[in-house]
N, C-alpha and C positions, 0 to 999 in steps of 0.2 A: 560862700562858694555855691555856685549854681552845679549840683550833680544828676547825673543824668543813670539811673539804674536800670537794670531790665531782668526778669525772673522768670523763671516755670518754663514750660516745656513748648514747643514748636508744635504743631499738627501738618502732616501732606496728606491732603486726603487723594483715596482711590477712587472712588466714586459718591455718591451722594450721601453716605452716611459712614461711610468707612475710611480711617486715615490711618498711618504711621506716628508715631511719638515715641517717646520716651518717659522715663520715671521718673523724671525731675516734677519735686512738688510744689520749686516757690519759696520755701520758707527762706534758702538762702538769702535770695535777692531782696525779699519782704524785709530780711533782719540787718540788712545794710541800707536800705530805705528808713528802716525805724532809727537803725544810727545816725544814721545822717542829718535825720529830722530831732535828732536829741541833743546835736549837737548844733545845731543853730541854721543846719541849710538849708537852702533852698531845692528840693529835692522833685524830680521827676520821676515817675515808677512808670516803666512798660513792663504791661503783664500779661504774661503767655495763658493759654485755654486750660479753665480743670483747675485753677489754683483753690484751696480751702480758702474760704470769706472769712475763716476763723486767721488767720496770716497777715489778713490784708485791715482786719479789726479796728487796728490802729490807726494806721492809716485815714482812717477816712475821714474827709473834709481838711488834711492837713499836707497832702500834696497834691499835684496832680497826678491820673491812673489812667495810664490811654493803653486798651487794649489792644493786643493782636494773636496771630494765629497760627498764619505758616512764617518760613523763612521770608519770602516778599514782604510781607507785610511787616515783621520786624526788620528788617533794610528797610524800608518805605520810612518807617517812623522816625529811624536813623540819622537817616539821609536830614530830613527834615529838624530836627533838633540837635543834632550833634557840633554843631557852629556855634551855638548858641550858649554849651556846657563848659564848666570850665573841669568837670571830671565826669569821665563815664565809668561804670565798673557793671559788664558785663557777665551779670552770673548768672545769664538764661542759657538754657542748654539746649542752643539749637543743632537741629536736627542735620547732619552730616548727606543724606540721600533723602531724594522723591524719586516717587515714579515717573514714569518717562511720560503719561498722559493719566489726565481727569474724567473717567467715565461719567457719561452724562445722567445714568443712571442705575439704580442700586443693582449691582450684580447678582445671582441666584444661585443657591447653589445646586438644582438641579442643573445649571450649567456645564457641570463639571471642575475639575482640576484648572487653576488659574495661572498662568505664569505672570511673574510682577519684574518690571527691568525697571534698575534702581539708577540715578543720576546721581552725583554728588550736588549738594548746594554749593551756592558761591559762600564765600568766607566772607561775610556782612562787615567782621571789625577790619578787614584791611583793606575792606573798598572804601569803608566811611574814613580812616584813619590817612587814607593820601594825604588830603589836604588839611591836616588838622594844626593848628598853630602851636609855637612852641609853647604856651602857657599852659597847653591841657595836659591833664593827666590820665593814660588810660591803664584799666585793671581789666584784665581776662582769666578767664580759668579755665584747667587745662582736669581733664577726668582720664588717666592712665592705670592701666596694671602692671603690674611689678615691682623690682626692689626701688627703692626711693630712687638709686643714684642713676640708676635708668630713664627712670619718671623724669627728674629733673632734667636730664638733659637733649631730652626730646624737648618739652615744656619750653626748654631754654630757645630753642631752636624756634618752638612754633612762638614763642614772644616777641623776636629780634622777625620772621616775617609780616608778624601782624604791628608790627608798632607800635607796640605794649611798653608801658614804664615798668609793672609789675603784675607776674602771672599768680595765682591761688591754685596752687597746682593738689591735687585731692585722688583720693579711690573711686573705685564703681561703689563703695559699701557707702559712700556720703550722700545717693541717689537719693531722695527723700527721706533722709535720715534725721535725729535733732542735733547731732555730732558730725562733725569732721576729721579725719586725720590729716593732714595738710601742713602747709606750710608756703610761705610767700617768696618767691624769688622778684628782685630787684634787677633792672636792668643792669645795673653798677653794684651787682652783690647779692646778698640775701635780705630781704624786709622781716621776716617771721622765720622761725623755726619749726621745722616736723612738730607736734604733739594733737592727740584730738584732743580736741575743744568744742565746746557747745555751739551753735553756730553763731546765737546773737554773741557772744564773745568774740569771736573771728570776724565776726560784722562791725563791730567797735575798734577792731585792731587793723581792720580796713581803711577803716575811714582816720583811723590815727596816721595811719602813712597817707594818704592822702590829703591830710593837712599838713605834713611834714613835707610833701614835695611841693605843693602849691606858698610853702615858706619857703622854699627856696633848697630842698632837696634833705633838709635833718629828717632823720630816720628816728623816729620813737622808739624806746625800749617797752617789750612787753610789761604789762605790767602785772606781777603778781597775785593768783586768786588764791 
């Protein structure tokens, strides 16, 4: 199975040295890359700015790693590879808003007081997911606060827009964490249940329903730690 990953965090930058990101560290995406590649795939890893080289350790020399940076740039590489996968599972956490322009250069702060006017990004998985063949399988995840039942069914919502087979729907507390609280909903059901888990655990349990739909949609039972 050809999988296509992607991890860590987005940057927009402001000006020449200053951007917007978030706390996403990588590790997740890193630990479903290492599954992948443990389990016999052929694995692509896109990987976002800032990630620890201690993460990616493994990795190297044993998939491909093509970096990027803003949200363009992860669309770009998207766009470009996503025909060619027969599963994506996007656990980069990209970045929701940029600025509305790129100062061409470093701002001061004798300047003064700054106003910053924020855009939304475009939603990268359901541009690239249009035209996606029925054979592929795609995994998103979804970072919410509140009670689960809440979570889920937002989660559910933003799945069925983006063209998701199965979301990893998780806390703000999983942001660079070695744990998750989470749990996987299926398009046709649940894949995982609520519990935290380590993340390479949750990365193994990813990629076990992702050979279970590319067989032809059997759903694997967690398996026991």
């Amino acid at each position: 199975m050809r999988v296509l990953v992607t991890a860590g965090p987005t940057r927009e930058y402001i000006d020449t040295v200053r951007f917007i990101s978030n706390a996403s560290s990588g590790r997740m995406g890193c630990a479903v890359a290492c599954a992948a590649l443990r389990a016999g795939h052929d694995v692509t890893l896109l990987l976002g700015p800032g990630v620890d080289e201690q993460l990616t350790a493994d990795l190297t020399g044993r998939c491909r790693v093509v970096p990027f940076v803003s949200v363009a740039d992860l669309k770009r590489e998207l766009e470009e590879r996503f025909a060619d996968c027969d599963a994506l599972v996007m656990a980069a956490a990209v970045g929701d808003f940029r600025p509305d322009r790129v100062l061409p250069a470093k701002l001061h702060r004798s300047a003064g007081p700054v106003t910053l006017r924020l855009f939304p990004t475009e939603d990268v998985v359901a541009s690239v997911a249009v035209g996606r063949r029925a054979a592929q399988t795609v995994v998103t995840f979804a970072v919410e606060d509140g009670p689960h039942e809440q979570i889920e069914a937002k989660a559910r919502s933003e799945m069925a827009a983006k063209g998701a087979d199965f979301v990893v729907v998780n806390t703000p507390q999983a942001m660079a964490a070695e744990t998750s609280d989470a749990c996987v909903l299926a398009r046709d059901g649940r894949g995982l249940p609520w519990d935290t888990r380590p993340k390479a655990v949750l990365a193994e349990e990813i990629v076990r329903l992702l050979r279970g739909a590319q067989a032809g949609g059997a759903e694997p039972v967690e398996r026991k730690r």
